[in-house]
Structures are given as C-alpha cells and as structure tokens.
C-alpha positions in Angstrom: 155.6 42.4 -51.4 155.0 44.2 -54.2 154.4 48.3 -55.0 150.2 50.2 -54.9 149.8 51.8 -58.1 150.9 55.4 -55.9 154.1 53.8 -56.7 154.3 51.9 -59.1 152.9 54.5 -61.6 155.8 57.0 -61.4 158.1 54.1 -62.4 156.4 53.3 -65.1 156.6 56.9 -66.7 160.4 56.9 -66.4 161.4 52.9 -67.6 161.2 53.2 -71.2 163.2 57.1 -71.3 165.4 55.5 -68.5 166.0 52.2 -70.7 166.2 53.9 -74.0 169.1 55.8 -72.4 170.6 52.0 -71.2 170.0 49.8 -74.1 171.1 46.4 -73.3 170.9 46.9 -69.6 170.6 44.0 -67.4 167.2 43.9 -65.3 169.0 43.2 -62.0 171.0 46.6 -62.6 167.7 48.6 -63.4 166.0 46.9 -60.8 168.7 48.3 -58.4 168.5 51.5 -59.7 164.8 51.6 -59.4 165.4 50.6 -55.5 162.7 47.5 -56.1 163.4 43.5 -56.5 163.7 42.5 -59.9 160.8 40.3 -60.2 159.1 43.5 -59.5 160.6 45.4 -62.4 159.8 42.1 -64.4 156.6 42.7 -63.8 156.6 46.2 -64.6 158.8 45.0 -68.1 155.3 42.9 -68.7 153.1 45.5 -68.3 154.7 48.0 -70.5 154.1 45.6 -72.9 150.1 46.7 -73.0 151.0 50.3 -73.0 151.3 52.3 -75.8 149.1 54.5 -78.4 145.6 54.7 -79.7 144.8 51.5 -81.5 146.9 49.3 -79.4 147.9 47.0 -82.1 151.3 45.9 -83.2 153.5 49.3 -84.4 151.3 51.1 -81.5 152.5 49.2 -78.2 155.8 49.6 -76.3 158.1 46.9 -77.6 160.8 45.6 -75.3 164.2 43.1 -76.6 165.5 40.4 -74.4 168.4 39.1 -74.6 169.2 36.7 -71.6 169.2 39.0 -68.4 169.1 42.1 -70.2 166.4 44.2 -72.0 166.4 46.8 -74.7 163.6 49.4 -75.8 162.9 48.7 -79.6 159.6 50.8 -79.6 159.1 53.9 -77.4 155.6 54.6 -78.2 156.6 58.4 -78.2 157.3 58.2 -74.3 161.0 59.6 -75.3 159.3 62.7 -75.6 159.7 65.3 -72.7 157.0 65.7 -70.5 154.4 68.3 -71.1 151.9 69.1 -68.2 148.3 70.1 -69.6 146.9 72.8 -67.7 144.8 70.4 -65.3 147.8 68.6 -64.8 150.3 71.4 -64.1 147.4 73.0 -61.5 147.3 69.2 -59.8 150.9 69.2 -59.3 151.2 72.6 -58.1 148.4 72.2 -55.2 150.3 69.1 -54.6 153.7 70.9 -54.0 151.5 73.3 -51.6 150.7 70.4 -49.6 154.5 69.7 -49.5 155.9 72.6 -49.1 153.5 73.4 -46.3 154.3 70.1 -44.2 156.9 70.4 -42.0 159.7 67.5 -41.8 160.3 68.1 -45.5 163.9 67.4 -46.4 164.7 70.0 -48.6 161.3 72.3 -48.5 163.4 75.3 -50.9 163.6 72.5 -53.8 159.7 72.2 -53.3 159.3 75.8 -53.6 161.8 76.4 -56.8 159.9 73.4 -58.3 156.5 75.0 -57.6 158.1 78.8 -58.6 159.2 77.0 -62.1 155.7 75.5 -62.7 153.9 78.7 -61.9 156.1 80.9 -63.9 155.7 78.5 -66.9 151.6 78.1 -66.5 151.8 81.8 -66.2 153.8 82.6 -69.6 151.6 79.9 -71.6 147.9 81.8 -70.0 149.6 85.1 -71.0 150.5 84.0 -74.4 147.3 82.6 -75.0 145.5 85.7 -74.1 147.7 87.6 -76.1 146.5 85.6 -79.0 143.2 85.5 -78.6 142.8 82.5 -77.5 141.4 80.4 -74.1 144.0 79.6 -71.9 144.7 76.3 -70.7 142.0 74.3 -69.0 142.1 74.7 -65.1 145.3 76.5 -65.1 144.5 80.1 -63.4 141.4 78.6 -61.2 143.8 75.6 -59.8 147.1 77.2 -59.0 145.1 80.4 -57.1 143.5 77.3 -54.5 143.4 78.6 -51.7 143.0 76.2 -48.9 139.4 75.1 -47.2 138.3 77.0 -44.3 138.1 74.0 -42.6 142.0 73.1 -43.8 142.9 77.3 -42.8 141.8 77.1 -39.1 143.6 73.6 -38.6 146.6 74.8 -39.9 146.3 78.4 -37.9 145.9 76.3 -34.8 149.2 74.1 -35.3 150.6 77.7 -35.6 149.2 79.3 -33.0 149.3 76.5 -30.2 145.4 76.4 -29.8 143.3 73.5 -29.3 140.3 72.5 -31.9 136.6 71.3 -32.4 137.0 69.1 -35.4 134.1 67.7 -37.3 136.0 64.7 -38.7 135.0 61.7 -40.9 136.5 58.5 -39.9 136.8 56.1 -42.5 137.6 53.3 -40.5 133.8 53.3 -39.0 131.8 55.3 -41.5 130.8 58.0 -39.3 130.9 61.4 -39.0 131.6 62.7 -35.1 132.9 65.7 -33.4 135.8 66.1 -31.2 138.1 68.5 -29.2 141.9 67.7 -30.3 145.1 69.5 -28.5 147.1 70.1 -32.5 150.9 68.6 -32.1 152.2 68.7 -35.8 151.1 68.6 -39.4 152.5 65.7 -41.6 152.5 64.4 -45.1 152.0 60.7 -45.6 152.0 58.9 -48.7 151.0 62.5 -50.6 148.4 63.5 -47.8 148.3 65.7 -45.2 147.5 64.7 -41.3 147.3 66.1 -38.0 148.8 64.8 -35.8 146.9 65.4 -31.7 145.5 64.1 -29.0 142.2 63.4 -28.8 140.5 64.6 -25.8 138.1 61.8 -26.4 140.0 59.0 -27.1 142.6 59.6 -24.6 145.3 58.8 -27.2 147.4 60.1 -29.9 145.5 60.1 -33.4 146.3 61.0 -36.7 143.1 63.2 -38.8 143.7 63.4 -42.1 142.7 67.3 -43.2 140.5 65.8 -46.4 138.6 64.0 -44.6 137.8 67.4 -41.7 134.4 68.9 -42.8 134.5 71.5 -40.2 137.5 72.7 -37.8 136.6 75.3 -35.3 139.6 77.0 -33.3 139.2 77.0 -29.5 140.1 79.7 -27.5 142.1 78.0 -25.4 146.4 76.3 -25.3 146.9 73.5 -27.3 147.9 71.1 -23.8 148.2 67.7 -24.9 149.3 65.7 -21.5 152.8 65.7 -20.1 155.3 63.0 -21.9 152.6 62.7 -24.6 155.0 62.4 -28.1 153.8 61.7 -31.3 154.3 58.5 -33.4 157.8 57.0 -34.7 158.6 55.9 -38.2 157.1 56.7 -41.7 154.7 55.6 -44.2 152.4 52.8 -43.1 153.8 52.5 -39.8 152.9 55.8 -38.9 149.3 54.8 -40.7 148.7 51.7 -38.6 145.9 51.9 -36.2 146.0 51.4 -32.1 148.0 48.0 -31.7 144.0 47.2 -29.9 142.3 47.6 -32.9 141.4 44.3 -34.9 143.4 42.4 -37.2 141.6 41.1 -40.5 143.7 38.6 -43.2 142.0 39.3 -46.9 142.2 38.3 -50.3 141.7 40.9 -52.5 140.2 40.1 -55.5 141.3 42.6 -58.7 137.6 44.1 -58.6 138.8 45.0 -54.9 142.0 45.9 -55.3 140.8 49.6 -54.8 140.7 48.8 -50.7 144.4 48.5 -51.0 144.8 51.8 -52.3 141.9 53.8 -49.7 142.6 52.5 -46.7 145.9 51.6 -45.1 147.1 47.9 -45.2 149.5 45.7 -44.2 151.7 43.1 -45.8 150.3 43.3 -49.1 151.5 40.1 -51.4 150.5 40.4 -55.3 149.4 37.0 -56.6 149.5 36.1 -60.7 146.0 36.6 -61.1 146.3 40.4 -59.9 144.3 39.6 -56.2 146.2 40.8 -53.3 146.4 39.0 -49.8 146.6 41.9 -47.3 145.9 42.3 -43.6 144.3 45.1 -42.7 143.5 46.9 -39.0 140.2 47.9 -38.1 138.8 49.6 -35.0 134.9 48.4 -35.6 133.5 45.2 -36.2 130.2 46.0 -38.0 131.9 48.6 -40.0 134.1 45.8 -41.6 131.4 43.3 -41.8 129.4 46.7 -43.7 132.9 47.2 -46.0 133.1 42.9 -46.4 129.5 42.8 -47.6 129.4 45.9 -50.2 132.5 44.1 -51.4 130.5 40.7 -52.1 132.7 37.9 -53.8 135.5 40.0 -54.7 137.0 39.8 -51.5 137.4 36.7 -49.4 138.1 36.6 -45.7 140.5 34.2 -44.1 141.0 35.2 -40.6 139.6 35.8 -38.0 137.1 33.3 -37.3 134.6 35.4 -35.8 134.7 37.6 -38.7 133.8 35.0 -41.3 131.3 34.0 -39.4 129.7 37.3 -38.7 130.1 38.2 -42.2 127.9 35.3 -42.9 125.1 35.9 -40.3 124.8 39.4 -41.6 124.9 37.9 -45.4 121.4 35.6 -44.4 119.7 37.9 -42.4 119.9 40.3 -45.6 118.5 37.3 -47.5 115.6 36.5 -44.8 114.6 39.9 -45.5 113.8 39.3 -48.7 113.0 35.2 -48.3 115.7 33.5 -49.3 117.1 30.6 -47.3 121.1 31.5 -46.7 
C-alpha cells in the first residue's frame, strides 16, 4: 500500500534537510524513521530525483549518492534552507490550525494554539514592518488569518455546543445531490485535515458523518439534540471512520494516473500503487447510477474490475449515449 500525495508531500519537504543531516544513512534506517516501508522511501529517493530549481537540468535537480544500502545528499537544490511561509501560505496554515484547534479529540490542542500564536505574531510583525515602510504587505496575510468561519460552519458548530438539533442543507458527494435533512449533532471531528459532524440522521435512521465544506446551509432547530438511546458514534480513525454503511456497494478500480485525483476526493480502500503510477483501489458507494455517472466522465482512464453488474451497466449507459448520437456501441 503505498501513501496519497496528503502524505506523501510533507515527507518529501523534510528528506533532503533530514538526509543532509545523516549523510551515509542506510534507507532501511530512514525508512524507519519516516514510519513507512522502505520501498516506499525508495520511491520517494526516485522522485526527488526530478525535483529541484528552475531549468531542471543537471546542477538544478536534487542529486542523491548511493552507496549499497545507504544514500547521501550531494545536491540540495537550496531545500537546506529554512522554511519561509509567503503570506498566502502562512494565512493557509493558520485557518488550518483553526480547524484543529477547534476539533475536539486533539492530543495536545495548547501546542496547536502556541503554533498558531507564533504564526500570527510573525505575519503580524512582517504586515507592520511593511507598512511602516511604505510598502504592501504580504499577499493574503491580514484577509486570511481574520477568516472568520461560514455562517453555515457557525450555526453547526453553536449546535454541537449548545445540544440543539439542525436543518442541514448538505451536499453528498457520494450521489451528486444536494438534499436537506434534520440531524441530532453528537461531536465535531477532524479527519485526514477536514472537519466532520458527526449525527444521526433523522432520515437515514443511522449514524453519518457531514463534512462542514460540503454544508451549504445549517439552520439551528429550536429543539434537544436527542439522538436515540445507545446510539454511539463510530470507532477508529482515518479511513475507517471514512468508510460508508457496511450496505453500501463495493467497486474494485484501476486508476489510471489521469484518475489518480479519485483517490485523493473521495475515500478509498486498499489502494496498491503500480509502476506505471495507476492505482488499484476499492472504493464504497451508496448509488449505482452515481458511480456509473463518476465511471463514465472518467472514460478510459479508469477501468472497472468488479462487480459484474457494474461493468456491465457502465457499458449499457456507454451505448445508449452513443445511440443518441448514432453510433453503433
């Protein structure tokens, strides 16, 4: 199984100052460091090999040394340097650490806030120099880290707080609609850097999670949050607390690298990297024609291998578009 680009990016950043600090370390020891198998950090070794400055040319790409099992830095492409936020960047990260420090379940939520303190203080001190000098400050800076959340975000949060129930307007991705609902609020979570509410849905009957980007409109009801007795929320983390109704359908894909996007949007299963950058996933759904919709926008950069009835619906859909416009399927 190998790492979404959520993950694998981070890494990335920190190799070459983490190797540069290690020269002549041996790849199993980084890869245990790094917490990931070490044909994974191979593969990461290999793809540092493409990174590097403008021009991209020999002198302007990270260079790496082996040396049997071990590896050296001989060309940093300037990543030794400390990182510098721009002012986009520093506002990202600081909205970001909101998110976090807002999210109950967070292990240490004061270390969020002194990291978020720190950013602030420093965006602050380079806007105020800037102005003292005449000059514009940086770009995004003041407008980004005074976000305040969406209304929509506000009254789902003030329900979790206050125990009332609420009238969401919610987009679900996982059929392309748009639908209204009466939830009872249970708790707010962050998974994989997003934000969820966890409740149960009056119309489903069941627990769901609704993540608060995707809520275009939350109204709080006047009346108890009163989800039913013994009701408890879901178990585990990450994708396990991502995966849909064991009821829901079951699809087995090859992702193509022109699809390799699906991986990242929508939650997945057992995703295997091949050589040729496709991906074989499986991936949960909860409506057929929604799928066969996603499978058909996709077009040959995807390619279905179970279930039957899938492929085969996938098809009929695939000619019927082609009657329309008379071709023989």
């Amino acid at each position: 199984m190998t790492a979404g680009v959520s993950e694998r990016l981070p890494r990335l950043l920190t190799l070459v100052p983490y190797l540069l600090a290690r020269p002549g370390i041996a790849v199993a020891d980084a890869a245990a460091d790094f917490g990931v198998p070490e044909a994974q950090l191979r593969r990461d070794l290999e793809l540092l090999w493409m990174c590097g400055l403008p021009g991209y040319g020999p002198g302007d790409l990270v260079d790496l040394s082996f040396e049997g099992d071990t590896v050296t830095v001989t060309f940093d492409a300037g990543m030794r340097r400390p990182l510098r936020l721009s002012g986009t960047e520093a506002a990202t990260l600081a909205v970001a650490l909101r998110a976090l420090a807002d999210a109950p379940g967070v292990v240490d939520a004061d270390a969020v806030q002194r990291a978020l303190a720190k950013i602030e203080d420093a965006a602050g001190r380079v806007g105020d120099t800037a102005a003292e000098a005449g000059e514009p400050a940086g770009e995004g800076v003041a407008v980004g880290l005074g976000r305040r959340p969406g209304r929509a975000e506000d009254a789902v949060r003030r329900a979790v707080e206050t125990g009332r129930a609420l009238r969401l307007t919610y987009y679900s991705a996982s059929r392309d609609a748009v639908g209204r609902r009466d939830v009872d609020p249970m708790r707010l979570l962050l998974v994989d850097a997003s934000a969820y509410l966890e409740a149960w849905c009056r119309r489903a009957e069941g627990v769901r999670l609704f993540r608060l980007d995707r809520v275009d409109d939350a109204e709080v009801l006047d009346e108890p949050s009163a989800p039913p007795p013994g009701v408890r929320g879901r178990e585990g983390s990450g994708e396990e607390l991502l995966r849909p109704d064991d009821g829901a359908f079951v699809a087995a894909l090859v992702l193509h690298p022109a699809a390799r996007w699906v991986a990242e949007y929508y939650p997945v299963e057992d995703l295997h990297a091949d050589d040729d950058g496709s991906a074989r996933v499986t991936m949960r759904y909860g409506d057929r024609d929604w799928m066969v919709r996603l499978l058909l926008g996709l077009g040959d950069a995807v390619e279905v291998l179970a279930p039957a009835d899938l492929v085969e619906a996938r098809r009929a859909r695939a000619r019927e578009a082609l009657a329309v416009y008379g071709v023989e399927g």
